[in-house]
Residue frames as qw, qx, qy, qz and C-alpha x, y, z in Angstrom:
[[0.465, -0.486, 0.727, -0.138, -1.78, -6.65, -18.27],
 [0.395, 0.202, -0.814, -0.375, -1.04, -10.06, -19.33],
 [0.698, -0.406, -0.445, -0.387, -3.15, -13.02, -18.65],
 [0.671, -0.259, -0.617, 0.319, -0.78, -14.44, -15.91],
 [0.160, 0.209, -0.185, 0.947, -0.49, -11.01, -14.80],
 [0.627, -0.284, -0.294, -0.663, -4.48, -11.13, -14.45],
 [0.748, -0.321, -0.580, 0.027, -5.01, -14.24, -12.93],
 [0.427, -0.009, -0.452, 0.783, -1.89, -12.90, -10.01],
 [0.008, 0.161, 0.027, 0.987, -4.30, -10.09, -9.63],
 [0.643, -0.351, -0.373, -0.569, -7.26, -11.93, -9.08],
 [0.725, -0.440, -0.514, 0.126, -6.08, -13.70, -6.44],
 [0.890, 0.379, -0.140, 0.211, -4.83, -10.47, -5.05],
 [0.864, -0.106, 0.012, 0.492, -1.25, -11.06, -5.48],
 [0.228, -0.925, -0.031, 0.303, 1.11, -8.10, -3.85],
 [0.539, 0.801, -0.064, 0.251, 3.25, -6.30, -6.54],
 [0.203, 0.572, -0.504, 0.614, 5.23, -4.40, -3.97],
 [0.662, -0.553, -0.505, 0.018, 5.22, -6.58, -1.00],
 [0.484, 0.077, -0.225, 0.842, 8.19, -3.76, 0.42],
 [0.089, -0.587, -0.400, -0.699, 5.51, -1.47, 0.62],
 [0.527, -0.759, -0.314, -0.221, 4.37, -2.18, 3.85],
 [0.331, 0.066, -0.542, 0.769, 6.45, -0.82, 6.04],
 [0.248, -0.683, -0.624, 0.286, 5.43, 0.85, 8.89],
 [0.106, 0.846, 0.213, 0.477, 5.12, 4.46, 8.75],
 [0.169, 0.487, -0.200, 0.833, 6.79, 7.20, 10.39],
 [0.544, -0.436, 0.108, -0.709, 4.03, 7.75, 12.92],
 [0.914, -0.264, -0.236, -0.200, 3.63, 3.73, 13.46],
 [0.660, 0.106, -0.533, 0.519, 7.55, 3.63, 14.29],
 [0.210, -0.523, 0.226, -0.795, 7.11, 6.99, 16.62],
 [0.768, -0.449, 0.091, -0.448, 4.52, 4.58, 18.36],
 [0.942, 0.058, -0.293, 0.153, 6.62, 2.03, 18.67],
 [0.454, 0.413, -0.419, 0.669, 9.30, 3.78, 20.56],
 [0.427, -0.574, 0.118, -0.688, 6.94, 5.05, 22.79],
 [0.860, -0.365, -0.075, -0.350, 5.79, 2.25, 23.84],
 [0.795, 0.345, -0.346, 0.359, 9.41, 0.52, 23.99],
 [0.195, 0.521, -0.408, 0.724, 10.09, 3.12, 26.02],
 [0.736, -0.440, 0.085, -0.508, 7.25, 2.63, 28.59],
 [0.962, 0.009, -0.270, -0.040, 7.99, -0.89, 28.46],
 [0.750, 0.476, -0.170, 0.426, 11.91, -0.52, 28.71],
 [0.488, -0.786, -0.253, 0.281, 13.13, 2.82, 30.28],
 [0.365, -0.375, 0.543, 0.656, 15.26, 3.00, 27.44],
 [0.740, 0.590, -0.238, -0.218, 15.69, 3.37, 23.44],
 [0.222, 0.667, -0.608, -0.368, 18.24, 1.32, 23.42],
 [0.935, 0.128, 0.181, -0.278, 17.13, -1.71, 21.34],
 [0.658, -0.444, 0.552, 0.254, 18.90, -4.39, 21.03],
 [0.505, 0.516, -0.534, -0.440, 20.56, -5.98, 17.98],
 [0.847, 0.038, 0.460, -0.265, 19.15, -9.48, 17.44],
 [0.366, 0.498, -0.675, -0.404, 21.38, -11.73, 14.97],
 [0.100, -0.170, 0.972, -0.132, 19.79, -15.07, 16.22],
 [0.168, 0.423, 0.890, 0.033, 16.91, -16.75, 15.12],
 [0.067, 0.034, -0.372, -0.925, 14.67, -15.18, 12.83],
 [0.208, 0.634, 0.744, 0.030, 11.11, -15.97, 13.91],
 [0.070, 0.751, 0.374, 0.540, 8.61, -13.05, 13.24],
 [0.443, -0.871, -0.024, 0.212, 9.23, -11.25, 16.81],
 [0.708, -0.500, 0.275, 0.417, 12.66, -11.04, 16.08],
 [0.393, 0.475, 0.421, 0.665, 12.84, -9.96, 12.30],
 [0.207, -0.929, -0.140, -0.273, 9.78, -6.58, 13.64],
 [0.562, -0.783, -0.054, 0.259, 12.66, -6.12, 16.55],
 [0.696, 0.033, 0.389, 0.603, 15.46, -6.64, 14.05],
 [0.356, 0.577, 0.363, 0.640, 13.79, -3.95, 11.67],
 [0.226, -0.915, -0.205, -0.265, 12.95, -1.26, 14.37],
 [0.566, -0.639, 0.211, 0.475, 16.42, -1.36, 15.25],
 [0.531, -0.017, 0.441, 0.724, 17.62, -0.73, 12.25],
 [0.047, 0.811, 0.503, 0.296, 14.85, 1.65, 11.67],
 [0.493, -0.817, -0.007, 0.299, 16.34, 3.56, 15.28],
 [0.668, -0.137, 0.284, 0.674, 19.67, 3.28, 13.70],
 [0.320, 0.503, 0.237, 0.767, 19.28, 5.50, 10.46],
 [0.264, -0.904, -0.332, -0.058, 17.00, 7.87, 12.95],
 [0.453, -0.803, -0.010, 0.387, 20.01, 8.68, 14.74],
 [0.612, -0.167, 0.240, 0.735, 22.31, 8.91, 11.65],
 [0.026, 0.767, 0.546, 0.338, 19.77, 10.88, 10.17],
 [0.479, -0.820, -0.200, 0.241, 20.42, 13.19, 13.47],
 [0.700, -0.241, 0.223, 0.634, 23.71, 13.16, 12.59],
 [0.376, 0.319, 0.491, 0.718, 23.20, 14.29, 9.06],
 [0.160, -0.952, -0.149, -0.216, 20.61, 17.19, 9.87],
 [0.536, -0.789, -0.154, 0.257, 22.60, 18.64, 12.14],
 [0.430, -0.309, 0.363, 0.767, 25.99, 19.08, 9.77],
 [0.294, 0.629, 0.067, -0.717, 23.28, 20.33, 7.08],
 [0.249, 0.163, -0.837, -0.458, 23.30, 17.69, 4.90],
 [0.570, -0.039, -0.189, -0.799, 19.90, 16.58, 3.69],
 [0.080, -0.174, 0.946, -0.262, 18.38, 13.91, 5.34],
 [0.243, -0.478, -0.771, -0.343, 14.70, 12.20, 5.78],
 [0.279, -0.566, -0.520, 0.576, 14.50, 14.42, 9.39],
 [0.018, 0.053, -0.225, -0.973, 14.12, 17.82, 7.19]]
């Protein structure tokens, strides 16, 4: 690495901050509990204000979303992340 590349590293500084998502399993909980909460999956879609509650609600809807096109795709046999 270079130096500034170093230094970033000492203090450190995240490469792939995209990384974290949440995981498969963490989204699984997350429905669950949605559901408990709810009575429903169906989460809303949030296009107003953008604190940090609203971005996580924003992304687990849009997380739900592929799930079901995902459904979609498995089901006509066309390769998907649900295989």
């Amino acid at each position: 690495m270079g130096v500034r590349a170093d230094m970033l590293a000492s203090i450190g500084f995240d490469w792939n901050p995209g990384s974290t998502k949440p995981t498969f399993d963490e989204r699984l909980e997350q429905c669950r509990e949605f559901r408990r909460q709810h009575g429903h999956l169906d989460i809303p879609v949030l296009k107003q204000g953008q604190n940090a509650e609203t971005k996580e609600l924003s992304s687990f809807y849009n997380w739900a979303l592929r799930q079901r096109d995902d459904y979609h795709k498995f089901n006509r046999g066309i390769k998907c992340s649900l295989d």
